[in-house]
Each structure stands twice: as C-alpha cells, then as structure tokens.
TIVOMAR-804286 format. One record per residue (C-alpha): chain; x, y, z. Coordinates in nm, 2 decimals, padded with zeros to 4 digits, m for minus. Layout:
N
<lumti 'A'; <X; Y; Z>>
...
// end
This chain:
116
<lumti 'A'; <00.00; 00.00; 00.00>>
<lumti 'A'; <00.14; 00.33; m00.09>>
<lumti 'A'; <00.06; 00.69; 00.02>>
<lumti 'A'; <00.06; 01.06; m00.11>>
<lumti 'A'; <00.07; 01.29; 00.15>>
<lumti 'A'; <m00.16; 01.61; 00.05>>
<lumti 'A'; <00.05; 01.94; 00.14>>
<lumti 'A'; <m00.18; 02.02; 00.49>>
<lumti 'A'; <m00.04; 01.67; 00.56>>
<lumti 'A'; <00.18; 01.71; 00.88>>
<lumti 'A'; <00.57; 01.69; 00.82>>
<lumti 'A'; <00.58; 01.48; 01.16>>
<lumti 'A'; <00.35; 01.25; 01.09>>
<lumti 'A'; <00.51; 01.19; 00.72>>
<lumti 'A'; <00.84; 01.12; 00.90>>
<lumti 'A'; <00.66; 00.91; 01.11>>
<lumti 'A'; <00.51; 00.69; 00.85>>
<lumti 'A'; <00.81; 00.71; 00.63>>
<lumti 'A'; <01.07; 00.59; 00.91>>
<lumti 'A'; <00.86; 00.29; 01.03>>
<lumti 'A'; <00.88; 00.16; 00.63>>
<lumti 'A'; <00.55; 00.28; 00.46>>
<lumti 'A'; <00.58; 00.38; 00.08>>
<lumti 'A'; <00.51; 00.76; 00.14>>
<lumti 'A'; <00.51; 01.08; m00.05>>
<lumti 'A'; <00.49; 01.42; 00.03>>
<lumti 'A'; <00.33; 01.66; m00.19>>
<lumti 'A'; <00.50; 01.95; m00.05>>
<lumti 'A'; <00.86; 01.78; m00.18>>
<lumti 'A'; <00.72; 01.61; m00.52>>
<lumti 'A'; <00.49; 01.93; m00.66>>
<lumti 'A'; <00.45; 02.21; m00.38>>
<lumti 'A'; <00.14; 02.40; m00.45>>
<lumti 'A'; <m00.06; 02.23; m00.70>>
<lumti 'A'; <m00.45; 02.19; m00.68>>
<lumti 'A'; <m00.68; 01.86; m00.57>>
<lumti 'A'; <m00.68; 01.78; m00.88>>
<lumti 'A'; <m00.31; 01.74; m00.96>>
<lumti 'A'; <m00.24; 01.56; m00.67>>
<lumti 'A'; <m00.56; 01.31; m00.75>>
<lumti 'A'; <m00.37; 01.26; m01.08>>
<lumti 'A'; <m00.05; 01.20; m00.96>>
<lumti 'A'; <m00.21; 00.97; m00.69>>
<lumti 'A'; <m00.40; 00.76; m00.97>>
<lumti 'A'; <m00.05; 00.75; m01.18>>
<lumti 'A'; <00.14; 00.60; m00.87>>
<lumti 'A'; <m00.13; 00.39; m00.72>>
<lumti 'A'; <m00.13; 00.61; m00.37>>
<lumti 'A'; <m00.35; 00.65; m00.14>>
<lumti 'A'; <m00.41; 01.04; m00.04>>
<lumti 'A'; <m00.38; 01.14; 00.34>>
<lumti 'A'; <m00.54; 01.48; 00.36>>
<lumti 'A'; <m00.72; 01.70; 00.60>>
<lumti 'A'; <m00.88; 01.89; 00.31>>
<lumti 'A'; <m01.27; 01.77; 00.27>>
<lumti 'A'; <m01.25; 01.93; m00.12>>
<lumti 'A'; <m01.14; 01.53; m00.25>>
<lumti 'A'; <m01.50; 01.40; m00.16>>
<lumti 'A'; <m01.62; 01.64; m00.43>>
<lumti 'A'; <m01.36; 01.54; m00.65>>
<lumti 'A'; <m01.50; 01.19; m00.62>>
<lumti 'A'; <m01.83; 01.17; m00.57>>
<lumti 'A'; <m01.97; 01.48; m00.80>>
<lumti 'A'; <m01.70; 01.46; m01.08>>
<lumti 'A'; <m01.61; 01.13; m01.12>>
<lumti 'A'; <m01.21; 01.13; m01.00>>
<lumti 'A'; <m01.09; 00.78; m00.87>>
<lumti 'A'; <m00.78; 00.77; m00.67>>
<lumti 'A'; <m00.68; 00.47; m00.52>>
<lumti 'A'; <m00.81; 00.57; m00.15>>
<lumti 'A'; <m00.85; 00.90; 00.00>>
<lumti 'A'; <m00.77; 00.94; 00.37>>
<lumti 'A'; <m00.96; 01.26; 00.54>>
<lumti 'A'; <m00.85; 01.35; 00.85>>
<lumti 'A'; <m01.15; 01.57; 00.98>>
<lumti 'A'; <m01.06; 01.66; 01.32>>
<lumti 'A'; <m01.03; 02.02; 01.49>>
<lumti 'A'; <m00.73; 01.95; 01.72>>
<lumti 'A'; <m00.46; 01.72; 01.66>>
<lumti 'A'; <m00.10; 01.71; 01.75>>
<lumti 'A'; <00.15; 01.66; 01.43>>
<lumti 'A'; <00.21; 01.30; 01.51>>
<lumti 'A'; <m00.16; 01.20; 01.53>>
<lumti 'A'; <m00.21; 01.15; 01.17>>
<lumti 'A'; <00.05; 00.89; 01.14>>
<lumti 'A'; <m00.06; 00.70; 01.46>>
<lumti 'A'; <m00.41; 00.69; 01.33>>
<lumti 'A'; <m00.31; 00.53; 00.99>>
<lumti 'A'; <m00.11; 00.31; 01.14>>
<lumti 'A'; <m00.42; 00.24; 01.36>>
<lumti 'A'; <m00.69; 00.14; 01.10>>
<lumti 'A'; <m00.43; m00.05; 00.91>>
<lumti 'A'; <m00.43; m00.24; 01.22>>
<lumti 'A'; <m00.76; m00.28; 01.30>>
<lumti 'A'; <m00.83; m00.43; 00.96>>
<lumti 'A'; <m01.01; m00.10; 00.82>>
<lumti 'A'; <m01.00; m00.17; 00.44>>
<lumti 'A'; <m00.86; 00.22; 00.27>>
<lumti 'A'; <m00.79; 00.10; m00.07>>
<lumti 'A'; <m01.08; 00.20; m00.30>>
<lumti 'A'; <m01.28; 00.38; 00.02>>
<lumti 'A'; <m01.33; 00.77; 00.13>>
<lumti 'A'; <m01.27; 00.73; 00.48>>
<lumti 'A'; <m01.34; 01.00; 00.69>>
<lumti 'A'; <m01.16; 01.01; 01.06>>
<lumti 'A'; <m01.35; 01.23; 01.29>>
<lumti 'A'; <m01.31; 01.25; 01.71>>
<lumti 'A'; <m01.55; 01.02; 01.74>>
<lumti 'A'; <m01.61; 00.80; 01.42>>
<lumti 'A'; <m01.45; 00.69; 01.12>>
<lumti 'A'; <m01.72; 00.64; 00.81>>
<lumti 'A'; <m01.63; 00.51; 00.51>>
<lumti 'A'; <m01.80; 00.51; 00.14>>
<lumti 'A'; <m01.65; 00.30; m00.11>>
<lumti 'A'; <m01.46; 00.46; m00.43>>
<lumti 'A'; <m01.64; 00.28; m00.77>>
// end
C-alpha cells in the first residue's frame, strides 16, 4: 500500500510513517502548490492513497467522477503533528480496508463510502 501525502499533511507525521517503512510521499517535496486535482492525478499514476485534511477530494469523487486509489480525510479540529501517522497506522491495524474507500476520521467516528 502506498501513500501521497496532500501538502496540509503534517511533516511529523510523514516522517513518522516514512521511518517505520510505509511507501510515502509528500506533496509538498514532489509538486508544492498544486491543486486537488493534480495531486488526484498524480495519486491515480502511482497507485497512492491520499492522506489529507482537506474535505475538497469528496467532491472530486463523488460529484465529478475522479478515482484515486483511497483517499484518507482527517477531519478533526485539534490534533497534535504526530496524530495522523498514529491513526493510519491504527486502522491498518484494526483491519479498516482504505484502498478504493473515502474514509473520513473524525473525534469520534470513522465512516467510510466505497470509491467505484
């Protein structure tokens, strides 16, 4: 499984996920201010799924047809720079399928719709 981190993606947590051996990439190093789009496209090319705290891809998806491998939306109003990587690690884990899905992580839930 492989990831593209979208640019609001915290640094720390990239680091995180990059040192314990995940296939990660940070948009802010590969294209630095690009739209949604671009980074959907460049996540379809290399089969990643996008970790993003920007609720703009469910649009992409679900009203004009984009189809990234996973998106990964972080939708929570506090959170510490490490958080991100400790909850993707988590739902990895716990068995939470994220390829093909729009997951949403909020404080209290995680939903998920599936990508078709």
């Amino acid at each position: 499984m492989k990831f593209l981190a979208d640019e609001n993606f915290p640094i720390t947590a990239f680091r995180i996920l990059l040192e314990a051996g995940y296939d990660i990439k940070h948009i802010a190093y590969e294209m630095p201010s690009v739209t949604d789009i671009d980074v959907t496209g460049l996540a379809i090319r290399e089969n990643r799924i996008i970790l993003t705290f920007d609720g703009d891809y469910g649009t992409l998806i679900f009203k004009l047809g984009y189809r990234p491998p996973g998106v990964v939306y972080f939708r929570l109003p506090t959170i510490t720079a490490d958080e991100p990587a400790r909850i993707v690690m988590n739902l990895l884990k716990e068995g939470y399928p994220i390829d093909h899905m729009h997951t949403v992580v909020e404080t209290d839930k995680i939903r998920q719709r599936r990508i078709q």
